[in-house]
N, C-alpha and C positions, 0 to 999 in steps of 0.2 A: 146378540152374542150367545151363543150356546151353555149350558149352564155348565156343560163336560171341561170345558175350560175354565177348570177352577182359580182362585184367586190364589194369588205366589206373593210371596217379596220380592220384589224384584230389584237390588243392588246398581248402584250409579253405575260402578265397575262392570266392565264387558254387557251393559245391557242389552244388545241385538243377541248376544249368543244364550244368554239366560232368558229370553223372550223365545227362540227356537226352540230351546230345550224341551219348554213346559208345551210349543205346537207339536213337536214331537211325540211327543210322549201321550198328546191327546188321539196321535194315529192312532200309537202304537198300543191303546190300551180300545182300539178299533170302535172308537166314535167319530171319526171319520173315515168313509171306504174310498177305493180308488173310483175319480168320477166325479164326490160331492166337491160343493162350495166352499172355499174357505174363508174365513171373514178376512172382511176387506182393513187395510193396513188402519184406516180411522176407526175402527171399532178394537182394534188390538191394544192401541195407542193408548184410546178412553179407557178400556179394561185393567190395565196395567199400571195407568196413568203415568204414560213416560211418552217421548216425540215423537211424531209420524214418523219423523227419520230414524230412528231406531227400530220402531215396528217394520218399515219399508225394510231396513237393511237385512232383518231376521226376514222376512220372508224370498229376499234374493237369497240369501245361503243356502235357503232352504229348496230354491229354486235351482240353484250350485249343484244340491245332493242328490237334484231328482225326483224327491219329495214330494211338487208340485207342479203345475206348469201353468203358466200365465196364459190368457185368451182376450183377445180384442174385442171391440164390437159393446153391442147394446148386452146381449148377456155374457159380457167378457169377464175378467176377474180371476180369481186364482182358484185351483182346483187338484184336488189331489191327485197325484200321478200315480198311474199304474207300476208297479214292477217292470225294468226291464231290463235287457243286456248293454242299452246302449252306455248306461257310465261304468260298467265295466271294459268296454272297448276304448273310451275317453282314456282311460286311467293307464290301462296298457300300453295304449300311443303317446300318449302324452308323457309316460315313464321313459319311452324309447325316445322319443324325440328332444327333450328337454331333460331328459335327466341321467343319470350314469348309469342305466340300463341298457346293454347292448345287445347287438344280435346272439351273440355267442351265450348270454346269460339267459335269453329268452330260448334259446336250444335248448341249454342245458335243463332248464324248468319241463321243457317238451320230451328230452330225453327219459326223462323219469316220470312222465304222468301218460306219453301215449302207450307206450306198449302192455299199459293195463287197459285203458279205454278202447284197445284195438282187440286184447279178449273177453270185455266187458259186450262189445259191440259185438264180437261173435254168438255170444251167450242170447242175446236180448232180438237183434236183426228183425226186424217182419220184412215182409215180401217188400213191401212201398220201401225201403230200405235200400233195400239192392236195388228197386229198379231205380233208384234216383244215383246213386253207383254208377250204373250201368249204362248209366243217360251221361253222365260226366265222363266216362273215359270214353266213349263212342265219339263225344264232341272235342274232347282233347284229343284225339288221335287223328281226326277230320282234319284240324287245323295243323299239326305237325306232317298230314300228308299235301295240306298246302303248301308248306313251306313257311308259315308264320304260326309258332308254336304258342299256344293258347296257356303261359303259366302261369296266369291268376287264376284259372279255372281249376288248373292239375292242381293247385295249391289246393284250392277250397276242397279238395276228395276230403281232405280229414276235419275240415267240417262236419261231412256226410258221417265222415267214422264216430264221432262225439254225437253226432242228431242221431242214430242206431245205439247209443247207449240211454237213450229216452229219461235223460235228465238234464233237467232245461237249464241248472249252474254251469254241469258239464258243456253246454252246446252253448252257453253264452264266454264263459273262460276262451273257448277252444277259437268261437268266431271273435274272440281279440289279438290272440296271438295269429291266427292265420292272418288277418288285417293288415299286421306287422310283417307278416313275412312275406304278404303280398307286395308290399311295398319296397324290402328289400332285394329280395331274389328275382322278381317281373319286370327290372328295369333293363335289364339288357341279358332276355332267354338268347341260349343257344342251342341250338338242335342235338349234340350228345347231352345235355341236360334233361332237353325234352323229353328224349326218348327214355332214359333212364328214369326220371319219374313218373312217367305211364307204365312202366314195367313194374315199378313198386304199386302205384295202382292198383294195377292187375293181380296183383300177387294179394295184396288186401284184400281187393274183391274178393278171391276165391277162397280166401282161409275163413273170412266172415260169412261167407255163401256155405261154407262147409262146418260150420260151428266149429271150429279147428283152434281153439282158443290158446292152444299152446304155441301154434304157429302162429298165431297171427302178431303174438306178442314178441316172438324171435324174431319176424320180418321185420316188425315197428322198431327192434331197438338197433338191426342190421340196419335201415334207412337211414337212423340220425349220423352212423358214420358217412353216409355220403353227403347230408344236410352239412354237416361240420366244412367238409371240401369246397362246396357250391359258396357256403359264408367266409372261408376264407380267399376265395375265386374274387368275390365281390370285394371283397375289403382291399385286392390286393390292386382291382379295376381302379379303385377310389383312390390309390395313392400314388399310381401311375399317372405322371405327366402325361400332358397331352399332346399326342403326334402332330407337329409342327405342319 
């Protein structure tokens, strides 16, 4: 057992969350990096002197927060986990899905955080930027000239707009609510849809291509009025009976 893990009281009351607390804390004071070993649940147990089952349940919470992540096999065991976006996308879906977070509420968050990010993105842009832009609306516009309108992809452009403001909270917040929107609005595209968000698109592209940062935050806050239309379009799909 590491000596960084110093000795605690540890109280009968809530022991698995008072047993987290003090692993935590041993991260977050960076004696352990994302990558190392964590001790295993019998050595936390003997350290603390309280049940395997309470040691085990403090390291699933902690497994819950991301913290760490469990590995199989001969050198399996628990292991600090890297930083990532994924329980921030959990959280977002999971608020949408299960909780009184609705489409409209999750606009309204996008109404008021993109059209800064869309002239933060103008500001910041490098070349790989646009071409990765530039590659999304070529491939959205392909499939709308097929005739089956590619809007998971036309969604993800404003992924693209958050990854060009080269901050990695920014591009992990942004690919959760897209996640969400992908799943609302992709469910039954229609071709004036399509084409009206490959024109906003476009219109992004060129304000961000053009450092145009006052424009690009007028076009961003001009879209969520049509964003608004498309989730009420949806909502009104969902509450229509169905054609006999």
């Amino acid at each position: 057992m590491p000596d960084c893990l110093q000795d605690a009281v540890i109280r009968k009351e809530r022991v698995s969350d008072q047993i987290r607390t003090v692993l935590k804390q041993a991260i977050l004071d960076g004696h352990f990096r994302p990558g190392d070993k964590f001790p295993p649940e019998v050595e936390i147990a003997a350290k603390y002197r309280v049940s395997k089952a309470s040691a085990r349940e403090a390291l699933r919470e902690m497994e819950a927060e991301g913290l760490i992540q469990k590995k199989r096999g001969v050198f399996g065991g628990s292991f600090v986990a890297a930083p990532g976006p994924e329980k921030i996308m959990d959280v977002v879906t999971n608020a949408y899905l299960f909780g009184n977070v609705t489409a409209s509420d999750l606009a309204e968050l996008r109404r008021i955080l993109e059209p800064g990010l869309a002239a933060l993105a103008a500001d910041r842009r490098t070349e790989d930027d646009l071409a990765a832009m530039a590659e999304c609306i070529d491939r959205v516009a392909q499939s709308i000239d097929a005739g089956s309108p590619d809007q998971t992809r036309a969604i993800s452009f404003h992924t693209l707009i958050a990854d060009a403001c080269h901050n990695p909270f920014i591009s992990a917040l942004m690919a959760s609510l897209v996640h969400v929107f992908q799943q609302v609005l992709a469910k039954t595209p229609d071709m004036e849809t399509a084409k009206q968000d490959l024109t906003y698109n476009r219109l992004f592209y060129e304000c961000i291509r053009d450092r145009d940062t006052a424009r690009a935050a007028s076009v961003m806050a001009d879209h969520f009025d049509t964003l608004d239309g498309m989730i009420q379009k949806e909502a009104q799909n969902k509450q229509s009976p169905p054609e006999p």
